[in-house]
PyMOL Python script that loads the backbone (N, CA, C, O; Angstrom):
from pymol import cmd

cmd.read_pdbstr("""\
ATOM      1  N   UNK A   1      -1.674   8.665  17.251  1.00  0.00           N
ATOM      2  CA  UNK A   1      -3.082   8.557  16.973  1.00  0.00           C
ATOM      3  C   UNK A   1      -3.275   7.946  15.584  1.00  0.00           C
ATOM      4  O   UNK A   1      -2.563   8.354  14.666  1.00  0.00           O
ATOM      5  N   UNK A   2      -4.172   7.013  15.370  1.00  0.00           N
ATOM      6  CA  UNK A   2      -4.410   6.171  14.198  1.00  0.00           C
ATOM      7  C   UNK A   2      -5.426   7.346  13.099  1.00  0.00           C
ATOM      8  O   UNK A   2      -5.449   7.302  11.869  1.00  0.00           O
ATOM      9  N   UNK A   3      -6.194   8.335  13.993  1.00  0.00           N
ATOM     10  CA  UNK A   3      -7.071   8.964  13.162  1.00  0.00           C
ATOM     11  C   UNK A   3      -6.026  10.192  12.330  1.00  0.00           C
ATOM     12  O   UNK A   3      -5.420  10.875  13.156  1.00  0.00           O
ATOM     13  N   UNK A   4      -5.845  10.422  11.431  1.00  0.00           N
ATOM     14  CA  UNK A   4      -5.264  11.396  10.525  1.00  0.00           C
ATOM     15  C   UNK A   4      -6.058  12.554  10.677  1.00  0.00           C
ATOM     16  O   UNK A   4      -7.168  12.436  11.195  1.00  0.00           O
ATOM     17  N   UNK A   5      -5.660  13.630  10.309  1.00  0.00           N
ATOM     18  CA  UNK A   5      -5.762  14.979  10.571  1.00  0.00           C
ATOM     19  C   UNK A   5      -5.526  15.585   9.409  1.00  0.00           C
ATOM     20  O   UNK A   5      -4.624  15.146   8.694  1.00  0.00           O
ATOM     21  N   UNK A   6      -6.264  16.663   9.021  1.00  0.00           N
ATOM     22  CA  UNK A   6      -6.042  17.556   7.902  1.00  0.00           C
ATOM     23  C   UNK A   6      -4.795  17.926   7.639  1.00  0.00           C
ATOM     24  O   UNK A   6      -4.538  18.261   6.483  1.00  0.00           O
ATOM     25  N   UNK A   7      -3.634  17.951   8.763  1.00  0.00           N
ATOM     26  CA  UNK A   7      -2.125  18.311   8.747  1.00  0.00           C
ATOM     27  C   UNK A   7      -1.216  16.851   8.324  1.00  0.00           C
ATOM     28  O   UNK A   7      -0.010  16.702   8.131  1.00  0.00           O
ATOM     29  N   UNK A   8      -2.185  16.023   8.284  1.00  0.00           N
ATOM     30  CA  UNK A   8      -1.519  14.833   8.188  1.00  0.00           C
ATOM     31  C   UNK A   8      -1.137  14.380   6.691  1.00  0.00           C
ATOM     32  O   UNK A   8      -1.961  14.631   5.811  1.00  0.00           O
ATOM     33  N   UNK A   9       0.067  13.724   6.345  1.00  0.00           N
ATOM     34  CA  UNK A   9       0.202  13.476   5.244  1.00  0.00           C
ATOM     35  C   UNK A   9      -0.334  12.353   5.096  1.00  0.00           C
ATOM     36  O   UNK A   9      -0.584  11.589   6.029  1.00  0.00           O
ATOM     37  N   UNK A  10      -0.625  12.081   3.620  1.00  0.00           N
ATOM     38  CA  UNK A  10      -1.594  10.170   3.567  1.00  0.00           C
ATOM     39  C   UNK A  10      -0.570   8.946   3.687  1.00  0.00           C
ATOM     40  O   UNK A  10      -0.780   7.769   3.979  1.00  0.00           O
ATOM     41  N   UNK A  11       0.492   9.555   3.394  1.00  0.00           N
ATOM     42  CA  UNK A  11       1.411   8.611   3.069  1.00  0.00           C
ATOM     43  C   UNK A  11       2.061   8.217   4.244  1.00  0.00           C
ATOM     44  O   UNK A  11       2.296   7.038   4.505  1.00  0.00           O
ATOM     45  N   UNK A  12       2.395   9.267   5.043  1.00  0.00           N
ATOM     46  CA  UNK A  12       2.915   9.632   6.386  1.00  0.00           C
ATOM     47  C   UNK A  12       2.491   8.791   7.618  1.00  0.00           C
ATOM     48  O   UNK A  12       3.364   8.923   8.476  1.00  0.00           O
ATOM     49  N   UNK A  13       1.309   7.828   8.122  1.00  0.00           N
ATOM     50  CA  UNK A  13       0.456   7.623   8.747  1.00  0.00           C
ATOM     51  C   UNK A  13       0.526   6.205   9.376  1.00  0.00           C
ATOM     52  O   UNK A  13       0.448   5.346   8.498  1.00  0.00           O
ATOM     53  N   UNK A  14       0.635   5.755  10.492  1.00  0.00           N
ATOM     54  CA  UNK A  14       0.360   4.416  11.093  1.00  0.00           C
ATOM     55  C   UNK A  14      -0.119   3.490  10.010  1.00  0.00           C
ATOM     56  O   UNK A  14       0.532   2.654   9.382  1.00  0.00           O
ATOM     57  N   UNK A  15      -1.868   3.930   9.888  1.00  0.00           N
ATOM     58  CA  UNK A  15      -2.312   3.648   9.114  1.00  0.00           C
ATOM     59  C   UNK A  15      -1.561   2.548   7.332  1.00  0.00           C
ATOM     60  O   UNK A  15      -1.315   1.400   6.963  1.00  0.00           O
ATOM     61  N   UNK A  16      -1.535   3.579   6.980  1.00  0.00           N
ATOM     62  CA  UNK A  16       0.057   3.407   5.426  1.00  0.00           C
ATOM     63  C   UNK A  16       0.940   2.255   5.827  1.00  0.00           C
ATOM     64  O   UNK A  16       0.926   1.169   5.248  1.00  0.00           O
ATOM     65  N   UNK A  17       1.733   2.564   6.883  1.00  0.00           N
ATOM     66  CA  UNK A  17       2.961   1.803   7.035  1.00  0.00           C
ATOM     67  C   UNK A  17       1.999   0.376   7.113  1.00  0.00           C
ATOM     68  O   UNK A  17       2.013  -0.545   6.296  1.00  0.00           O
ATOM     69  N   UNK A  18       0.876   0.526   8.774  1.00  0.00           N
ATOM     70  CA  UNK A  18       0.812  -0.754   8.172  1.00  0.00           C
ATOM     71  C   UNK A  18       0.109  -1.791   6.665  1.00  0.00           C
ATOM     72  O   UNK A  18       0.483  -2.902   6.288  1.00  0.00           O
ATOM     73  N   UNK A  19      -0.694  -1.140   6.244  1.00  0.00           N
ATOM     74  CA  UNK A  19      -0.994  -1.505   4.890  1.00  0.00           C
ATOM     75  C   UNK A  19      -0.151  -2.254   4.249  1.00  0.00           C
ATOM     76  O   UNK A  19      -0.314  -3.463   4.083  1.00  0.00           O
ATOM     77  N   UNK A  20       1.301  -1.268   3.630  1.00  0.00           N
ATOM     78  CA  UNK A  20       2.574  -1.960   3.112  1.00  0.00           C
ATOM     79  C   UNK A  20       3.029  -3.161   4.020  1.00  0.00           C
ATOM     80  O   UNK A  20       3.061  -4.294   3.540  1.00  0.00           O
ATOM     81  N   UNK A  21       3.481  -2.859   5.698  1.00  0.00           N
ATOM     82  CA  UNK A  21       3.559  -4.269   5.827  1.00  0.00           C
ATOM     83  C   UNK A  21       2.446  -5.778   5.918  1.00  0.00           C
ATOM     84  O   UNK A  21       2.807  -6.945   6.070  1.00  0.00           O
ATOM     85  N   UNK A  22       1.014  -5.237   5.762  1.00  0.00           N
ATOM     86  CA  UNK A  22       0.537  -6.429   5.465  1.00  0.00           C
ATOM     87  C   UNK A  22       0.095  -7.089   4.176  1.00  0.00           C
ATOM     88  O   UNK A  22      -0.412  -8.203   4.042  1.00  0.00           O
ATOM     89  N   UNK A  23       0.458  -5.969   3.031  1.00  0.00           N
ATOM     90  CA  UNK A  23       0.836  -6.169   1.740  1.00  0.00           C
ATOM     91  C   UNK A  23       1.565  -7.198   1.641  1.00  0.00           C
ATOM     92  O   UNK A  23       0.944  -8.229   1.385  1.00  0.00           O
ATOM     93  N   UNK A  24       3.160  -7.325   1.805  1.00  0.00           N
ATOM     94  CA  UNK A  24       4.414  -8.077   2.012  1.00  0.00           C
ATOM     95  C   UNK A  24       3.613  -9.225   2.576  1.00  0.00           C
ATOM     96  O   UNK A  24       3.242 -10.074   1.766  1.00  0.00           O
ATOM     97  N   UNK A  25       3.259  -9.390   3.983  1.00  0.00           N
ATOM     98  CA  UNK A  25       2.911 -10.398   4.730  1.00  0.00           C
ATOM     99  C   UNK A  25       1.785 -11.455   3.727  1.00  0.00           C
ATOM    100  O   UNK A  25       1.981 -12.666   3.630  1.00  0.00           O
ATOM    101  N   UNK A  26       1.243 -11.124   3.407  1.00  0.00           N
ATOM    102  CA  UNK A  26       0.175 -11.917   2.401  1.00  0.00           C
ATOM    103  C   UNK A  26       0.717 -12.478   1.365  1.00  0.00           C
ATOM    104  O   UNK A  26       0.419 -13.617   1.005  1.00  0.00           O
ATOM    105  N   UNK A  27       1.986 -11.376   0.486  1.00  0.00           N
ATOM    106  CA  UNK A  27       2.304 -12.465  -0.253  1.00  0.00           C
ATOM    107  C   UNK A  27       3.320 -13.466   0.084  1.00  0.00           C
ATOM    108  O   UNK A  27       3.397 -14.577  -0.440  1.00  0.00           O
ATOM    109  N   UNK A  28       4.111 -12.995   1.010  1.00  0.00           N
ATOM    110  CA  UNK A  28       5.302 -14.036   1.930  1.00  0.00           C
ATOM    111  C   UNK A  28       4.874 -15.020   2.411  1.00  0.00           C
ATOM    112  O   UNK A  28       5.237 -16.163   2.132  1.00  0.00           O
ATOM    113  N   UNK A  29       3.779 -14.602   3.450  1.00  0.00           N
ATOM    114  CA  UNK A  29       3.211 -15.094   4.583  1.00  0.00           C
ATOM    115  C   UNK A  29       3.922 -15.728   5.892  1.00  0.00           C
ATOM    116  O   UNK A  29       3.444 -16.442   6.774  1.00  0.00           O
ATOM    117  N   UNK A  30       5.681 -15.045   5.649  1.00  0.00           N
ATOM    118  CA  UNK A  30       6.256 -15.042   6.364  1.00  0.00           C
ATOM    119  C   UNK A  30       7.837 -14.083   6.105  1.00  0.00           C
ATOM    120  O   UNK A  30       8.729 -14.405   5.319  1.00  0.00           O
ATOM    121  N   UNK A  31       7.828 -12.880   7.001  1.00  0.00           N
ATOM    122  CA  UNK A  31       8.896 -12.178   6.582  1.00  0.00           C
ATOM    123  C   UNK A  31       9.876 -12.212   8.317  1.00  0.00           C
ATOM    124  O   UNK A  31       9.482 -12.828   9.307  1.00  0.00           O
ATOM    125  N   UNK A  32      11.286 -11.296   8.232  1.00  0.00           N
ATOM    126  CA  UNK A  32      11.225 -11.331   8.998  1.00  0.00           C
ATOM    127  C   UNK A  32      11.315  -9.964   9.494  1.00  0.00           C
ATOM    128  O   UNK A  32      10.824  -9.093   8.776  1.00  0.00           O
ATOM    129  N   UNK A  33      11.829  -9.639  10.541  1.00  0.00           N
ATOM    130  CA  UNK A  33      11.550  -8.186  11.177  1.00  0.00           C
ATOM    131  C   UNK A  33      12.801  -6.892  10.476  1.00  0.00           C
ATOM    132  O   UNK A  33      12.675  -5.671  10.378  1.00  0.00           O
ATOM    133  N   UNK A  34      13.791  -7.670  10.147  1.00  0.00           N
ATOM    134  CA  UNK A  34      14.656  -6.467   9.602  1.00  0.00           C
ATOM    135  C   UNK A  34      14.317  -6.505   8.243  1.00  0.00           C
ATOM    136  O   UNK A  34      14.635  -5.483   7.634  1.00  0.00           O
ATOM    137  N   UNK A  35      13.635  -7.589   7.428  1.00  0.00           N
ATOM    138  CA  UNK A  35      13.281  -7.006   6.161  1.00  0.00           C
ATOM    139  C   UNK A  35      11.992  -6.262   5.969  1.00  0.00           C
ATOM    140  O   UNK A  35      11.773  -5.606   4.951  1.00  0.00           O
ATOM    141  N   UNK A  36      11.093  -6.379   7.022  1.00  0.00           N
ATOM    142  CA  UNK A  36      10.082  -5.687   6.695  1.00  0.00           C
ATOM    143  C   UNK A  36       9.981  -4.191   7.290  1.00  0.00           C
ATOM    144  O   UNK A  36       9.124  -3.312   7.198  1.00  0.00           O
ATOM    145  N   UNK A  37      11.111  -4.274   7.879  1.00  0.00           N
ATOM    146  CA  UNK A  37      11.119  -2.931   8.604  1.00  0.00           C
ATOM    147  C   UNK A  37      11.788  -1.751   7.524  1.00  0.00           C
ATOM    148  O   UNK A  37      11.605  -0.535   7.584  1.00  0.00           O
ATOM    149  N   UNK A  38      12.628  -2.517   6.511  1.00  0.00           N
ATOM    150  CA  UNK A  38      13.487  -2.102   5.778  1.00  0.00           C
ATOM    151  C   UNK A  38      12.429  -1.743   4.750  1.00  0.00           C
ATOM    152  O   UNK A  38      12.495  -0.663   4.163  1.00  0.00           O
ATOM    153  N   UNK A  39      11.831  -2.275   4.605  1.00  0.00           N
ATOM    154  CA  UNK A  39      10.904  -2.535   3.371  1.00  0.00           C
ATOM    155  C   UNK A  39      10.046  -0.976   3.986  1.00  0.00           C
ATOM    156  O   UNK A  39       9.968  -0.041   3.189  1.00  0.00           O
ATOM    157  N   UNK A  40       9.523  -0.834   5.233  1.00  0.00           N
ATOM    158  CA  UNK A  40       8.881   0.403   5.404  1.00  0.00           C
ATOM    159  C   UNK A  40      10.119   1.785   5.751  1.00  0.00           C
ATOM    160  O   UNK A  40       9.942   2.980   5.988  1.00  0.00           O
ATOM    161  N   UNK A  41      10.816   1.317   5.691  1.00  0.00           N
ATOM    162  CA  UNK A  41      12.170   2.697   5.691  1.00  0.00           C
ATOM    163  C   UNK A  41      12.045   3.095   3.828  1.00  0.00           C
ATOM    164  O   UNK A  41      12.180   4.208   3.319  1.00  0.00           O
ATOM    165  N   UNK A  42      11.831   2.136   3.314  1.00  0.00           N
ATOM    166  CA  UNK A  42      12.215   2.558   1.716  1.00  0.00           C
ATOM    167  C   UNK A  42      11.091   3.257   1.198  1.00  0.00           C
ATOM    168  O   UNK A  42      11.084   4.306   0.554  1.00  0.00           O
ATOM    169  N   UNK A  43      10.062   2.482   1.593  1.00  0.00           N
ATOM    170  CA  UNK A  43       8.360   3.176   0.742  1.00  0.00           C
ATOM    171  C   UNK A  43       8.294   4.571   1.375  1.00  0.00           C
ATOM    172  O   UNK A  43       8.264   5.570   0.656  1.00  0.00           O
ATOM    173  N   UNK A  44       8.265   4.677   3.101  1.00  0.00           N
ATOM    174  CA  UNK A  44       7.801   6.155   3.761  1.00  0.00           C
ATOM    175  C   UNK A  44       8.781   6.664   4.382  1.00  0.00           C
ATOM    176  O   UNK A  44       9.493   6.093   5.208  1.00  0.00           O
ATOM    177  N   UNK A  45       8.855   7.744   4.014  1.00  0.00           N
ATOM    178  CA  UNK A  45       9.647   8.949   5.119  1.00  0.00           C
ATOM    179  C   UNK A  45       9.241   8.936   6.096  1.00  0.00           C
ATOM    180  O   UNK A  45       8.029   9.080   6.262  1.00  0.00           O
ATOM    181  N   UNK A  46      10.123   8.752   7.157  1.00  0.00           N
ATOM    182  CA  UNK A  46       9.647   7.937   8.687  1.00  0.00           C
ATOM    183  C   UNK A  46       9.260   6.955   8.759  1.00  0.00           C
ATOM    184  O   UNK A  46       9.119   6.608   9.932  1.00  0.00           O
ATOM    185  N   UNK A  47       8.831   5.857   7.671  1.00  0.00           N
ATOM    186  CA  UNK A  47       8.873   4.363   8.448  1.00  0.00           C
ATOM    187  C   UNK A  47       9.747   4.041   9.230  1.00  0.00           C
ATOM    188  O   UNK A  47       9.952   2.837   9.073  1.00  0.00           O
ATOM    189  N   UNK A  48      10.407   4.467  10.022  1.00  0.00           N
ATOM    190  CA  UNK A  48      11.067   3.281  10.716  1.00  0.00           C
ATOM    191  C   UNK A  48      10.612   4.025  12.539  1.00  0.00           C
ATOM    192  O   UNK A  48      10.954   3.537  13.616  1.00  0.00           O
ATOM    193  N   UNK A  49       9.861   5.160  12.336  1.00  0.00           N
ATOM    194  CA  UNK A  49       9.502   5.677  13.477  1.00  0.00           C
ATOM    195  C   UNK A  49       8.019   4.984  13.369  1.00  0.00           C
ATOM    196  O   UNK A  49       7.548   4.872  14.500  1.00  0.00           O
ATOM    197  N   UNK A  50       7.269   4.558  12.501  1.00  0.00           N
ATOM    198  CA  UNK A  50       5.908   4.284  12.536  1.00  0.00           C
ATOM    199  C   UNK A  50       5.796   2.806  12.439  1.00  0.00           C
ATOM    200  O   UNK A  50       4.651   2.387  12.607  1.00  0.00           O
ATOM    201  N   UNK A  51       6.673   1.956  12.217  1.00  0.00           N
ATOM    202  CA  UNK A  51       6.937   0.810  11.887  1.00  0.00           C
ATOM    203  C   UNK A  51       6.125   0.081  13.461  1.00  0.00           C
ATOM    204  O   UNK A  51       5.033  -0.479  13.551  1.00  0.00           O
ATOM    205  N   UNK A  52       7.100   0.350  14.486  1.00  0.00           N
ATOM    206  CA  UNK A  52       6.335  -0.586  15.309  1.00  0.00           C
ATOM    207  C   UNK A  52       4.890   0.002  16.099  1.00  0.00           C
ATOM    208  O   UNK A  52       4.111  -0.896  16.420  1.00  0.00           O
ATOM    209  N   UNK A  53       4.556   1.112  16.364  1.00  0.00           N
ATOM    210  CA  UNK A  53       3.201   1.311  16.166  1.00  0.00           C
ATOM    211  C   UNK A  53       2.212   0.705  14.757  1.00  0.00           C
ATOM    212  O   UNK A  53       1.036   0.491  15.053  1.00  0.00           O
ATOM    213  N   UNK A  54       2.443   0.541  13.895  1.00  0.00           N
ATOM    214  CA  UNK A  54       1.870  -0.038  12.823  1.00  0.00           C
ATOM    215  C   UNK A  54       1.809  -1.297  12.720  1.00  0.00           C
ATOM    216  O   UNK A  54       1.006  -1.819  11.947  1.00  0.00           O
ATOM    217  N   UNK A  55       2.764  -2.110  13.588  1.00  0.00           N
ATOM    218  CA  UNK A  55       3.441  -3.628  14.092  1.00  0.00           C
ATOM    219  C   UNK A  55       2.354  -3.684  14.801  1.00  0.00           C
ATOM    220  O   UNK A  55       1.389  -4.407  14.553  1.00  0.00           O
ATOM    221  N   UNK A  56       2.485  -2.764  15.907  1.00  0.00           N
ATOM    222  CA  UNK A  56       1.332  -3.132  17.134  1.00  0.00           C
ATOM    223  C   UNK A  56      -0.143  -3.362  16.835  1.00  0.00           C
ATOM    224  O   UNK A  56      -0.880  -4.139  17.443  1.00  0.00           O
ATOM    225  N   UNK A  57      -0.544  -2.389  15.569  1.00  0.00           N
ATOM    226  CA  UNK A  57      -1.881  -2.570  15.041  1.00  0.00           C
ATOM    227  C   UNK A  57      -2.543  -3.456  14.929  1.00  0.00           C
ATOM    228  O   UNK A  57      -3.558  -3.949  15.421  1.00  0.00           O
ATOM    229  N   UNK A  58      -1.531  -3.695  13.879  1.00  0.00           N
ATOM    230  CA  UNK A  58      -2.192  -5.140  13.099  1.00  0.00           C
ATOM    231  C   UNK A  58      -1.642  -6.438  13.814  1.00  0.00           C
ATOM    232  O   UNK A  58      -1.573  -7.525  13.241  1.00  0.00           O
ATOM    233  N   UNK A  59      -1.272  -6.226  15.079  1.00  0.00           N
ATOM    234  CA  UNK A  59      -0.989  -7.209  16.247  1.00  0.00           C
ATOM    235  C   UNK A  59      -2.655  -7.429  16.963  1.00  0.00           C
ATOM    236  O   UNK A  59      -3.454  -8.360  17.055  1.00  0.00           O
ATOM    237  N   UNK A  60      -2.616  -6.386  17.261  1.00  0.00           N
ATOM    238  CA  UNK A  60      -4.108  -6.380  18.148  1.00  0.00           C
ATOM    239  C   UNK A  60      -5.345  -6.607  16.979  1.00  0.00           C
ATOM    240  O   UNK A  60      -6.381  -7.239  17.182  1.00  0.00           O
ATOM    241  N   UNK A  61      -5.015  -6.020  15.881  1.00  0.00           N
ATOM    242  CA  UNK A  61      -6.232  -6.302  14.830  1.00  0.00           C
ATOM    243  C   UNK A  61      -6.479  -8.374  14.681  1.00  0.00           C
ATOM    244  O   UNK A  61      -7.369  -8.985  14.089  1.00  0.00           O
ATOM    245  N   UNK A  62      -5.351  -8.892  15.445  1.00  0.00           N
ATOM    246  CA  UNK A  62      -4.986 -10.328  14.799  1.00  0.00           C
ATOM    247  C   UNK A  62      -4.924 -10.690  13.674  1.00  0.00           C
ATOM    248  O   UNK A  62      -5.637 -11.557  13.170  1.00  0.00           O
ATOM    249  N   UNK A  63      -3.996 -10.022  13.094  1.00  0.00           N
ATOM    250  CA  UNK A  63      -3.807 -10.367  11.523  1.00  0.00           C
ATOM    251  C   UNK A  63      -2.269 -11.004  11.538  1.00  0.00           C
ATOM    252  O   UNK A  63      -2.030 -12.037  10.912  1.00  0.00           O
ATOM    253  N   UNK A  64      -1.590 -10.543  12.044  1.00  0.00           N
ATOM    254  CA  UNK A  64      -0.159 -11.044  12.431  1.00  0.00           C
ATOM    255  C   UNK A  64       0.295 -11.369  13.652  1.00  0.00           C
ATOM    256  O   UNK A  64      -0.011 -10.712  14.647  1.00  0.00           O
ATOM    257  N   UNK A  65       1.275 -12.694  13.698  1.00  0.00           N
ATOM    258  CA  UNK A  65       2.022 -13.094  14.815  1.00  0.00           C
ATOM    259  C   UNK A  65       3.341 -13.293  14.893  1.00  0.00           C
ATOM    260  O   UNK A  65       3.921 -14.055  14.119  1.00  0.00           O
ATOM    261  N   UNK A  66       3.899 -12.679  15.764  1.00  0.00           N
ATOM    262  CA  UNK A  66       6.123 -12.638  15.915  1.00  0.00           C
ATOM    263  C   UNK A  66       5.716 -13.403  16.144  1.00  0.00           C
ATOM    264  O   UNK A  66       4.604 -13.629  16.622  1.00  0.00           O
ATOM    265  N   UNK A  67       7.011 -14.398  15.687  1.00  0.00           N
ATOM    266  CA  UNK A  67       7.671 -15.806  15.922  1.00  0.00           C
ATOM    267  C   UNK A  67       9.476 -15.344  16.454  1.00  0.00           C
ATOM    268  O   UNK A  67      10.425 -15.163  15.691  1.00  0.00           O
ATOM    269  N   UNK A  68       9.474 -15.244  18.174  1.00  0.00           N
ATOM    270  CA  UNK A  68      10.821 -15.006  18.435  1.00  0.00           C
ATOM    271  C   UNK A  68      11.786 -15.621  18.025  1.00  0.00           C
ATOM    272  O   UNK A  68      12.854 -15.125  17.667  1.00  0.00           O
ATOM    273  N   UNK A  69      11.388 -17.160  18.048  1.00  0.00           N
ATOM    274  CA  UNK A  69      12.771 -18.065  17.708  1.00  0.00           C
ATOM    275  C   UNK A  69      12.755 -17.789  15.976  1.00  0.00           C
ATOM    276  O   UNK A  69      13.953 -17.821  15.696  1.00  0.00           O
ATOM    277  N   UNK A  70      12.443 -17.686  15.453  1.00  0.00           N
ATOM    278  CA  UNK A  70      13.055 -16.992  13.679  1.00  0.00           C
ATOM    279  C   UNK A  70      12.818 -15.327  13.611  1.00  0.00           C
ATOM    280  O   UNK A  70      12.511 -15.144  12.433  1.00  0.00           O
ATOM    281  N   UNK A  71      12.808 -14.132  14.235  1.00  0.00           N
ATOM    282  CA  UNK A  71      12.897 -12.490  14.872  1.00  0.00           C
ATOM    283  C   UNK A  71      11.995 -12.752  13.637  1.00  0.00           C
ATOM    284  O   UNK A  71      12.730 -12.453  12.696  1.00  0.00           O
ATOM    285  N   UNK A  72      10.579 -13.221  13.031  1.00  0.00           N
ATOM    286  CA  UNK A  72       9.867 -12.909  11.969  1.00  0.00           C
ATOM    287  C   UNK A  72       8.495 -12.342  12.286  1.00  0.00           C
ATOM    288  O   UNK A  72       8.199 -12.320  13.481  1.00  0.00           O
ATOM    289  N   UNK A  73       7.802 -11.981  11.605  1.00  0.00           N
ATOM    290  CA  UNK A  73       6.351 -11.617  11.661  1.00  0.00           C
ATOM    291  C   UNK A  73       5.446 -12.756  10.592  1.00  0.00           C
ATOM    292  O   UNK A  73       5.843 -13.014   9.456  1.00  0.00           O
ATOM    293  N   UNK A  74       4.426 -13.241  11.081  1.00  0.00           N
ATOM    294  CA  UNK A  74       3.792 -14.309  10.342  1.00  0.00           C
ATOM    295  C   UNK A  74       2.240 -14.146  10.060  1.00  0.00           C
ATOM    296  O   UNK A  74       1.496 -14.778  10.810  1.00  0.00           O
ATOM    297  N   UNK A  75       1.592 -13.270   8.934  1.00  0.00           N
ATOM    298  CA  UNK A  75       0.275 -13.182   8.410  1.00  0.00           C
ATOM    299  C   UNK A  75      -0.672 -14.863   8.838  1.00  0.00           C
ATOM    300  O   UNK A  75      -0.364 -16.042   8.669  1.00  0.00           O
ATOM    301  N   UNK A  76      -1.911 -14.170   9.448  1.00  0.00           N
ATOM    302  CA  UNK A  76      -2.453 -15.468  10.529  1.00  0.00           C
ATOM    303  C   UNK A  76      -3.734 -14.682  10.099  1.00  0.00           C
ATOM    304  O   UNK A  76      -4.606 -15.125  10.846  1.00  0.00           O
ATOM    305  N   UNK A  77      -4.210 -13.894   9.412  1.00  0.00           N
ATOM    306  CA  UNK A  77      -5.449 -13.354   9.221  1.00  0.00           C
ATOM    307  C   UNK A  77      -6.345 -14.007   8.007  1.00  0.00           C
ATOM    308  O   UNK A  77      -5.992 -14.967   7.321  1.00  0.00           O
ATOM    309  N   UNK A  78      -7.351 -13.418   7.910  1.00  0.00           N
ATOM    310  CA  UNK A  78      -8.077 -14.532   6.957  1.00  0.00           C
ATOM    311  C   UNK A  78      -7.229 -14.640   5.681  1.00  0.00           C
ATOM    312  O   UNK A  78      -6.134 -14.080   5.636  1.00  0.00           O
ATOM    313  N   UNK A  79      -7.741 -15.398   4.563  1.00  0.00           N
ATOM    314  CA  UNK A  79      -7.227 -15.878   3.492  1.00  0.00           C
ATOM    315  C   UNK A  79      -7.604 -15.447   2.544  1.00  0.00           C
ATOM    316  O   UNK A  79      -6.816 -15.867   1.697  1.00  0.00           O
ATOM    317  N   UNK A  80      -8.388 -14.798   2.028  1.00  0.00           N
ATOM    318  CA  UNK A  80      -8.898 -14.043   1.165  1.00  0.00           C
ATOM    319  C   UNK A  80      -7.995 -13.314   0.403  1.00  0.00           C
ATOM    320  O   UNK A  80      -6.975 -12.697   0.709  1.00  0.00           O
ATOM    321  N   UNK A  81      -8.627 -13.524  -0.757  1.00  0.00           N
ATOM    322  CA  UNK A  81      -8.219 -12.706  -2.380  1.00  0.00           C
ATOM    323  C   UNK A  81      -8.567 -11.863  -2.631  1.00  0.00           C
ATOM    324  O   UNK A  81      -9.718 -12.291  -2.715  1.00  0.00           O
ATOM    325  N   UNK A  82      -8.678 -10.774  -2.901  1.00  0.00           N
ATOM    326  CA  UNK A  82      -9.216  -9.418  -3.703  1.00  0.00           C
ATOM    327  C   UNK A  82      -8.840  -9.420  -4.970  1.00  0.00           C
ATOM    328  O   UNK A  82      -9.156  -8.486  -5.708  1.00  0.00           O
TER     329      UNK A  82
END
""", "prot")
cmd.dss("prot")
cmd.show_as("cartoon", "prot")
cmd.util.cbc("prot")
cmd.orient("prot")
């Protein structure tokens, strides 16, 4: 479930993981799947169980697209600066 719960940790959360990986993705704008997966094993306890639910998110959100022939993930969402 994407909605968090009072038992839920903040850090812990679909949510989180994907954040960090579309952090990475924006400034790369192209990573590939074992570094970014790695990249969410290091920041959260349990990224690597939340990793592809958090993949899937921001799949359906259309912010990112796998590219099979390079195993990468490729930021395709708007362009914007904060």
């Amino acid at each position: 479930m994407l909605q968090p719960t009072k038992h839920s940790h903040p850090d812990r959360t679909v949510l989180n993981v994907a954040l960090i990986a579309l952090d990475v993705l924006k400034k790369k704008r192209l990573e590939s799947y074992s570094t970014l997966m790695s990249t969410a094993k290091k920041r959260v306890s349990g990224g690597d169980i939340l990793f592809l639910p958090a993949v899937n998110f921001l799949y359906l959100m259309g912010l990112i697209e796998y590219r099979p022939k390079t195993d990468s993930f490729e930021y395709v969402g708007p362009n914007e600066t904060v």
